[in-house]
C-alpha positions as CSV (number, residue, x, y, z in Angstrom):
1,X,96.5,79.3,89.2
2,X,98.9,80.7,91.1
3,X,98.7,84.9,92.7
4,X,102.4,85.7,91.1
5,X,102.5,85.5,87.7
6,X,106.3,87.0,87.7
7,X,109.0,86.5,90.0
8,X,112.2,88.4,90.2
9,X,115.3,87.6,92.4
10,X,118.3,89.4,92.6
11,X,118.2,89.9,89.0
12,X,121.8,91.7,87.3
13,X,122.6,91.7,83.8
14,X,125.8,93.6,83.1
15,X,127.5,94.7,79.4
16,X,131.1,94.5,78.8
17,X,131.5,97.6,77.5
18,X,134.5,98.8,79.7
19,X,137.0,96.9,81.6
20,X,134.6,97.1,84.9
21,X,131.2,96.4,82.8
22,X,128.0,98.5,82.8
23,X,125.7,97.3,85.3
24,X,122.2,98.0,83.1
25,X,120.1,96.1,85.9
26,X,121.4,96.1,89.5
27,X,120.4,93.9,91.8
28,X,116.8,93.9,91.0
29,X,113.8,92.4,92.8
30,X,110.1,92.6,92.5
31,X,106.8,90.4,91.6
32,X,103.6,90.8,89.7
33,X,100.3,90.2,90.4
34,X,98.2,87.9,87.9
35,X,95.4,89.7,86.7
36,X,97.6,93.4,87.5
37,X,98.5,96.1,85.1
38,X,102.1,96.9,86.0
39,X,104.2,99.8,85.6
40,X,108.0,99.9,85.4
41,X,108.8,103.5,85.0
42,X,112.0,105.0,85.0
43,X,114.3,107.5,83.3
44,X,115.8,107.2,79.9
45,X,118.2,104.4,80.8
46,X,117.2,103.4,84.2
47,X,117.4,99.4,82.4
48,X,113.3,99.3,81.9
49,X,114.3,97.6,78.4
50,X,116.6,95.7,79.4
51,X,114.7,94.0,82.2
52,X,111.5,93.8,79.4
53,X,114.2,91.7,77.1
54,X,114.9,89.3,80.2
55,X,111.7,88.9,81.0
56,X,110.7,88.1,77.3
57,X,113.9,85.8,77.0
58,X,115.2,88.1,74.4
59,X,118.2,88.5,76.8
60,X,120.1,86.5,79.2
61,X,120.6,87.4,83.2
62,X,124.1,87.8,84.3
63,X,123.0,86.6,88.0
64,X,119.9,85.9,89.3
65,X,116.7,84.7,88.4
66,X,113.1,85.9,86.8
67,X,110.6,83.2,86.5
68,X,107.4,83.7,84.5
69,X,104.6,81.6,85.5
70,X,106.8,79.7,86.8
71,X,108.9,79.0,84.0
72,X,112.4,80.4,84.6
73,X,113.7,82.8,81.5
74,X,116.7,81.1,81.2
75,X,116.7,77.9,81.5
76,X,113.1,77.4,79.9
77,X,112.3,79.6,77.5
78,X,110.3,78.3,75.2
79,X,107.8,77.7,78.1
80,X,108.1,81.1,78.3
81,X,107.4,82.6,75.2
82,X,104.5,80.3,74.4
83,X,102.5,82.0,77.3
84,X,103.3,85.5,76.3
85,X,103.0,88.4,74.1
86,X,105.7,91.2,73.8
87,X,106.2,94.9,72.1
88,X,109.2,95.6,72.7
89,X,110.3,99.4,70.9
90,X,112.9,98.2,68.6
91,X,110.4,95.1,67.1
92,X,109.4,95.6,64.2
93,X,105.9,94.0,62.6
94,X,106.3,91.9,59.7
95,X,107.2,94.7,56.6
96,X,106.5,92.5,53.7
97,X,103.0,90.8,54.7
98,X,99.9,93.2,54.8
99,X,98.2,94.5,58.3
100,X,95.5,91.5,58.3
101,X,98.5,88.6,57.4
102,X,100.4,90.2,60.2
103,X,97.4,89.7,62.5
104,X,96.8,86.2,61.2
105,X,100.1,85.1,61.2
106,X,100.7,86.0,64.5
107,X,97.7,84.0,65.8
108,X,98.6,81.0,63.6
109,X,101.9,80.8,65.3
110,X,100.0,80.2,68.1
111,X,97.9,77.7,67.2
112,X,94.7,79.8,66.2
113,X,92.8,78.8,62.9
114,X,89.8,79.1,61.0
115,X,87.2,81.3,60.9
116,X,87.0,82.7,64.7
117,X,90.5,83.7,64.1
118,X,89.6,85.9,60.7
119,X,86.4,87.1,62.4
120,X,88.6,88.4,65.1
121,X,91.2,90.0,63.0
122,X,88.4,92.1,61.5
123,X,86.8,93.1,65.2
124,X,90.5,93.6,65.9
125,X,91.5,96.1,62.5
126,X,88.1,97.7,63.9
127,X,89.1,98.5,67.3
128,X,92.9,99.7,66.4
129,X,91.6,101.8,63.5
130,X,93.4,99.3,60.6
131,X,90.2,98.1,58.9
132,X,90.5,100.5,55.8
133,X,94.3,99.6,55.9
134,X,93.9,95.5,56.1
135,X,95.3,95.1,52.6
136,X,98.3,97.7,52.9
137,X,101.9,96.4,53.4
138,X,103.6,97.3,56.6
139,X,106.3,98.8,55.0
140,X,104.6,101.4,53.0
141,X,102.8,102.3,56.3
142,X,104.3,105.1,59.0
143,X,106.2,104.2,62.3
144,X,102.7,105.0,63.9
145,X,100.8,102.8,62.3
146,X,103.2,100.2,62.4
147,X,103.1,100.3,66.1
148,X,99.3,99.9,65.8
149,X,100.0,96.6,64.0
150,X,102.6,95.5,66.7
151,X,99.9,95.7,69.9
152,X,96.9,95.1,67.6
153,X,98.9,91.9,67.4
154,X,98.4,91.5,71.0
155,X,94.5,90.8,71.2
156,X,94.5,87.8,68.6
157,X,95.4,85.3,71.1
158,X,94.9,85.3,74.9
159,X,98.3,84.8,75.9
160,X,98.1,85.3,79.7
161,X,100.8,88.2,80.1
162,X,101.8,90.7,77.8
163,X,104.8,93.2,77.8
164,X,104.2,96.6,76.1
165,X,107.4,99.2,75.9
166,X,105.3,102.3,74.9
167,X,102.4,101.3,73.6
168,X,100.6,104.5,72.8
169,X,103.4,105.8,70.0
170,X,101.8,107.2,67.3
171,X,98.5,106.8,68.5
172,X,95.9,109.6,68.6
173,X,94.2,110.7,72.1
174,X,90.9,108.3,70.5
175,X,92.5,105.4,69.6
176,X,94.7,105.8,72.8
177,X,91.8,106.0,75.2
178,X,90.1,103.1,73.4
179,X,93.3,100.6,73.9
180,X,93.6,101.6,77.7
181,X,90.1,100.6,78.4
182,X,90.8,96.8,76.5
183,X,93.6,96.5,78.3
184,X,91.5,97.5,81.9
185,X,88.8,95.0,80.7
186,X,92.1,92.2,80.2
187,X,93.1,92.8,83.3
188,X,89.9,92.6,84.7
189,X,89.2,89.4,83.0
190,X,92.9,87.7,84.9
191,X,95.2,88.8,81.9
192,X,98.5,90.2,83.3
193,X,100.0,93.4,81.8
194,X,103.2,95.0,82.0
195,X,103.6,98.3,81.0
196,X,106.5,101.0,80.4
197,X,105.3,104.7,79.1
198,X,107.3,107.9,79.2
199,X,103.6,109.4,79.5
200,X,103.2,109.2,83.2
201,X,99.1,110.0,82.9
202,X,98.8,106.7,81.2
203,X,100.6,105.0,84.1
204,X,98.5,107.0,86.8
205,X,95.5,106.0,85.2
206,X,96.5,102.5,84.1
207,X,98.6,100.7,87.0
208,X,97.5,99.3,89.9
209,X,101.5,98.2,91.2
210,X,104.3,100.6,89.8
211,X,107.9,100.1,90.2
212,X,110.3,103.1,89.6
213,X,114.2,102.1,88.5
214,X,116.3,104.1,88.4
215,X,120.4,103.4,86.9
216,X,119.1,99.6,87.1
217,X,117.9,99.8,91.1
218,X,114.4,100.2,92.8
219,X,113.6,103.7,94.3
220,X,110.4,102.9,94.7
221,X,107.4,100.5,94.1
222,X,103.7,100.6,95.1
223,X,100.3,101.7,94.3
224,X,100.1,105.6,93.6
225,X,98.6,106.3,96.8
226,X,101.9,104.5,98.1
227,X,104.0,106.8,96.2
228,X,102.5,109.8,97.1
229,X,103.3,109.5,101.1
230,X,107.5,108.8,100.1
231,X,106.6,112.7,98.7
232,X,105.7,114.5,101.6
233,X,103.7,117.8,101.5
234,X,103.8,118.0,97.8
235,X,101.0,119.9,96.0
236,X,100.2,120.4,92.3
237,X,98.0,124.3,92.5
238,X,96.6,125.5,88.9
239,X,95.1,129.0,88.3
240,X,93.7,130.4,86.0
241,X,93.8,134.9,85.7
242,X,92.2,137.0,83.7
243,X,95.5,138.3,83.2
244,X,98.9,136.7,85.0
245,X,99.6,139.0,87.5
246,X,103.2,141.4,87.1
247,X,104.6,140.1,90.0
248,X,103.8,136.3,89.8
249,X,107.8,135.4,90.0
250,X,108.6,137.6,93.1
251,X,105.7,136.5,95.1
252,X,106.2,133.3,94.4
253,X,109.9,132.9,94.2
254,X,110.0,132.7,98.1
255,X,107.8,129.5,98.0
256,X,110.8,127.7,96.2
257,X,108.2,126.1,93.6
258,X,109.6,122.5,92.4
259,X,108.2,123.4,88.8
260,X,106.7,127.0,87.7
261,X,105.0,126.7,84.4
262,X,102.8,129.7,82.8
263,X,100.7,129.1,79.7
264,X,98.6,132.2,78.5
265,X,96.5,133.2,81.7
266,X,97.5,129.8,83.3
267,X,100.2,129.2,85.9
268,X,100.8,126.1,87.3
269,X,102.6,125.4,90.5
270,X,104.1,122.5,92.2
271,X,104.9,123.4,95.7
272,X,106.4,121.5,98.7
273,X,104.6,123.4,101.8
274,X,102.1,123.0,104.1
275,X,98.3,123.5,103.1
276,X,97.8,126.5,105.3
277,X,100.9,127.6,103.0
278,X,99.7,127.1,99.5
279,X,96.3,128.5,100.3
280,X,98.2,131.8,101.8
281,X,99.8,132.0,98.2
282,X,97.1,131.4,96.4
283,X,95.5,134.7,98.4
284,X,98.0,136.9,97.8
285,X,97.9,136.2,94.3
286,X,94.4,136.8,93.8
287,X,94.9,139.9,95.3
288,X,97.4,141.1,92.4
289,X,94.7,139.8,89.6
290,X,91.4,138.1,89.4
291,X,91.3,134.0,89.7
292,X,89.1,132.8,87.0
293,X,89.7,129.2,88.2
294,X,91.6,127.5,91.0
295,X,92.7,123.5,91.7
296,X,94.3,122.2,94.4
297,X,95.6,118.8,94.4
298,X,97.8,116.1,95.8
299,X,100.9,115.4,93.9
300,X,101.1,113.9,90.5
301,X,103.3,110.8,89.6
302,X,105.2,112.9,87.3
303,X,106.1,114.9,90.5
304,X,106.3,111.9,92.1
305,X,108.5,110.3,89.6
306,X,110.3,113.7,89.1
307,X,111.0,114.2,93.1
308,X,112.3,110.2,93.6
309,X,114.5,110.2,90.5
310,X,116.2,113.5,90.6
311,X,117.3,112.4,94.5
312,X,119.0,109.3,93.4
313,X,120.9,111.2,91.2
């Protein structure tokens, strides 16, 4: 088995909306690692989507190429789509057939029968939380537990890669936690994922390759620890007062915070400044009102993600 299990060259898909086009993917290039969890972040409208739908053949490149295991999107797609499993946001689950038909109708179509395959649509209703909702139709159910169906879906068959556009809507902290850890022990097991989330914690705790887009173009691509160093001296401070001291803003208005947020006794910081710096700041703050609690850390990929996309603005 080949080390790439996705390929992307060059890869530009523009809409005719105007006279000039809109450019939704520019020039794009990357590959995936078989047996990764990757992460395509990027702002609303950076062209995540729209590089999902190429890659799932639900779109066609205007130049360039993408290759899935081999297979190239556009010129064999069926090859394609038999190896894969996608969520994509606007997809809808079957409305009219009940959660366990849509589970076993899904694996039928590709080729699952039997027994093993109803045995595994019950472990699977168990794992997503469906079980007491197996006989309900889709329809009557709410756009959260419809999106439960739609990567529930994705664990009757062992498709080798899997696309999920926000996976976690409308799932609670639980259920959330419980689907990241199947999809680390897919991975583990040489399953390739590829992942887009507007909640950046489930990428910093999911991905081991991210790429950043931004208006259709890479800003950035690597492993966290990768992204942190194109964010130099950046540094996420939390404390927690017994009560926020009166001058918080004016002391720490001359430290030009990146992001200021105070919740009750709790102010958090994002500061751009050397380390001698921050902990100065951090004294004279304590000195206006007593720390309870105190964290220092490195920056976050929401700052990271934050910092790159604002500058390509």
């Amino acid at each position: 088995m080949s080390d790439t299990a996705i390929r992307v060259d060059h890869l530009v898909k523009t809409y005719r909306r105007s006279a000039d086009g809109v450019r939704a993917v520019d020039d794009l290039s990357f590959t995936v690692k078989t047996g990764s969890i990757f992460g395509l972040l990027g702002p609303n409208g950076a062209g995540k989507t729209t590089t999902l739908r190429i890659l799932t053949t639900l779109a066609r490149p205007t130049s360039g190429r993408a290759e899935v295991l081999g297979f190239d999107v556009a010129t064999s797609p069926l090859d394609v789509r038999r190896r894969i499993g996608v969520v994509i946001q606007e997809h809808a689950a079957e409305l009219f057939l009940s959660v366990r038909d849509n589970l076993l109708t899904f694996a039928r179509f590709h080729g699952l029968a039997g027994a093993a395959m109803r045995d595994r649509a019950d472990e699977v209703m168990v794992t997503f939380g469906l079980d007491t909702e197996a006989n309900r139709k889709v329809q009557d159910m709410s756009g959260g537990f419809r999106r439960r169906v739609q990567v529930a879906k994705m664990f009757m068959t062992d498709t080798p890669i899997i696309f999920l556009d926000e996976f976690s809507t409308g799932m609670d902290p639980i259920l959330k936690r419980a689907v990241m850890a199947l999809l680390r022990q897919h991975a583990a097991r040489g399953r390739t994922i590829v992942l887009t989330t507007q909640i950046l914690t489930e990428a910093e705790e999911l991905c081991d390759d991210i790429l950043i887009i931004n208006k259709g173009r890479q800003i950035a691509r690597g492993t966290l620890e990768t992204l942190k160093t194109l964010v130099s001296r950046l540094s996420d401070v939390t404390l927690t007062f017994d009560r926020v001291p009166d001058r918080l803003r004016e002391i720490v208005a001359p430290h030009r915070p990146v992001r200021m947020d105070v919740e009750h006794h709790t102010v958090r910081l994002t500061l751009r400044e050397q380390e001698a710096s921050v902990i100065d700041l951090v004294g004279e703050l304590s000195r206006e009102s007593r720390v309870l609690r105190v964290e220092i850390a490195g920056a976050s990929l929401e700052d990271i993600f934050v910092e790159l996309t604002q500058e390509k603005d």
